[in-house]
C-alpha positions, 0 to 999 in steps of 0.5 A, a space after each residue: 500500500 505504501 509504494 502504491 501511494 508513493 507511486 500516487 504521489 509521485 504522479 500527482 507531483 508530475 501532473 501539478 508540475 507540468 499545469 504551470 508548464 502548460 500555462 507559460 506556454 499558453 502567456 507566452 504564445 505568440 511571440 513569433 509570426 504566425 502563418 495561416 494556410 488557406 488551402 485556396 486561390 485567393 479571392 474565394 470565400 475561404 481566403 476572404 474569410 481567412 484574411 478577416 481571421 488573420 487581421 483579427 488575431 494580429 491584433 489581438 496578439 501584437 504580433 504578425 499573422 501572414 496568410 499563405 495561399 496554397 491551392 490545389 486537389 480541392 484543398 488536399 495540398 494547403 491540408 496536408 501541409 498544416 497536418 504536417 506541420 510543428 504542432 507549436 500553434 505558429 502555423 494554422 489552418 482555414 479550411 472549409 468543408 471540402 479541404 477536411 473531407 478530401 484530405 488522406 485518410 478521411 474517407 475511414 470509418 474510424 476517422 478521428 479528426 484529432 489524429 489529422 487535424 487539432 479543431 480550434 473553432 468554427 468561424 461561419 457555416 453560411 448557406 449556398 446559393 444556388 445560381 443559374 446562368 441567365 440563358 438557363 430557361 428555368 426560372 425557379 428550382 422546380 422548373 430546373 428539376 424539371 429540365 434536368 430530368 429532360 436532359 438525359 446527359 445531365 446538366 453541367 454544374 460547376 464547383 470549386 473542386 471535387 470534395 469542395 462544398 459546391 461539389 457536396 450541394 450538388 451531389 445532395 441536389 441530385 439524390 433529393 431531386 432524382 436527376 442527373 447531373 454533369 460534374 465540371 471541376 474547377 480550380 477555384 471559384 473564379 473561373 467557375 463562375 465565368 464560365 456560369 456566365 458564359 454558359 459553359 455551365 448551367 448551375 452552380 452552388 456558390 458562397 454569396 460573395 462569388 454570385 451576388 454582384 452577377 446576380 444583381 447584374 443579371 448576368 446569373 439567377 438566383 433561385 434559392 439557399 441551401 439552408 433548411 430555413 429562409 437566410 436572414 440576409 437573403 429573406 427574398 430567396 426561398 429554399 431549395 427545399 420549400 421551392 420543389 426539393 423537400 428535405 433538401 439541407 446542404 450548408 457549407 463551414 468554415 474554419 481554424 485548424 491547427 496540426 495534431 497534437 498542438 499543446 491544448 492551452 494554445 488552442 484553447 488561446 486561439 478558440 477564444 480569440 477567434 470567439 471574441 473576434 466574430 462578437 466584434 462589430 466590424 467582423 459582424 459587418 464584414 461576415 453578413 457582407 458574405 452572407 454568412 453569421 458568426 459562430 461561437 464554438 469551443 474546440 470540443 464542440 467544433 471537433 465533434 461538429 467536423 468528425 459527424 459532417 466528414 463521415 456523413 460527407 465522405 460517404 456521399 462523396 464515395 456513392 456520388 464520384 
């Protein structure tokens, strides 16, 4: 009994020893640059949202956070990198939907996002528009259902990349409604949405910020949001569901990763300073500019929300693709 307490006690004095340890890291993180990997061209919705991030967190904590573009495999690239990385809180990922679920590795039953990824916080799950060039003859979602199925070939839709969230909406589009649908990758959302305009493609399922000026032109269509209710900030837009889908949900996430095994304190530091962030009143501003509200998560929160959606997205991407 006595060696055990020993033991006991021995371990305890371990464990107070290193609290201290973990709280210095934490009061003393950042005092280098930080790099933020957004795994996207610039310009789209991600980069725009990381940027915002970026600016914030600079200052916040008095000190340099430089965003790095590293496009390319839907994400997979800019992922795999941070996923990579010195787990020492100085280099940090922005990822939407599609970077997490392409990413290796992803598409196993048993996914753990803690062995890929450490979820630091969810920044805004906006919904989609769904787009329509303005040659398309289909004036509400209904009416394009129905020239879908009179289109044996499949309308051609574009996306941001395969695993990208325009890609997922679509996908979910297809099974819903029972059509058929024609895939046109892109690299990145800017010359997907040329070539929406152009008729290259029919449809799209886009981030507001990418559509919107088209829309208001009229050179694009906006026939509803992807999201189970109307958006505060699109009121006018009906849903995909209430216009001839029912059921039909697809909503894109956007959000800060950092490697796997990054020390808790300093995710916990970040979590709160991406938080206080998306309350300022400029950030609010700037995300309802996007379409899009801010979140407020913790880090557990955050890594159940993305474990749950990987696995559901993973599937409809191995059934769909």
């Amino acid at each position: 009994m006595k060696i055990r307490h020993r033991i006991g006690l021995c371990v305890g004095m371990l464990v107070s020893a290193c609290l201290p340890l973990q709280a210095s890291v934490a009061a003393e993180y950042p005092d280098q640059p930080i790099k933020l990997v957004v795994p996207f061209p610039p310009g789209g919705g991600t980069d725009s949202l990381g940027r915002i991030v970026a600016q914030g967190l600079g200052k916040a904590f008095n000190q340099s956070v430089v965003v790095e573009n590293k496009p390319g495999a839907a994400g997979v690239i800019g992922s795999s990198q941070v996923s990579r990385a010195k787990p020492d809180g100085y280099t940090l990922l922005m990822a939407a939907t599609g970077a997490i679920v392409t990413s290796p590795g992803t598409t196993a039953a048993d996914y753990r996002l803690a062995d890929h990824f450490a979820a630091v916080a969810l920044v805004a799950a906006p919904p989609y528009i769904l787009t329509v060039g303005s040659d398309v003859p289909a004036q509400s979602v209904a009416e394009l259902v129905a020239l879908a199925k009179n289109t044996p070939a499949g309308l051609a839709y574009a996306s941001s990349g395969v695993g990208a969230a325009s890609h997922i909406a679509a996908l979910q589009f297809a099974e819903k409604a029972g059509v058929k649908l024609l895939h046109v990758p892109y690299k990145g959302m800017g010359q997907a949405v040329t070539d929406l305009m152009s008729g290259q493609v029919a449809l799209m399922f886009a981030p507001a910020p990418a559509v919107l000026p088209h829309i208001q032109s009229g050179k694009l269509r906006a026939l509803a949001v992807t999201s189970s209710e109307r958006s505060q900030l699109f009121p006018e837009y009906p849903t995909v569901s209430e216009a001839g889908v029912p059921g039909y949900e697809s909503v894109g996430w956007f959000g800060l990763f950092a490697p796997p095994g990054t020390d808790p304190a300093v995710v916990d530091k970040l979590n709160r300073s991406v938080n206080a962030l998306l309350q300022t009143a400029e950030v609010k501003e700037q995300l309802k500019s996007m379409g899009a509200t801010p979140a407020n998560t913790t880090p557990a929160e955050f890594d159940k929300f993305v474990e749950q959606d990987v696995k559901q997205l993973a599937q409809l991407l191995k059934e769909g693709t």
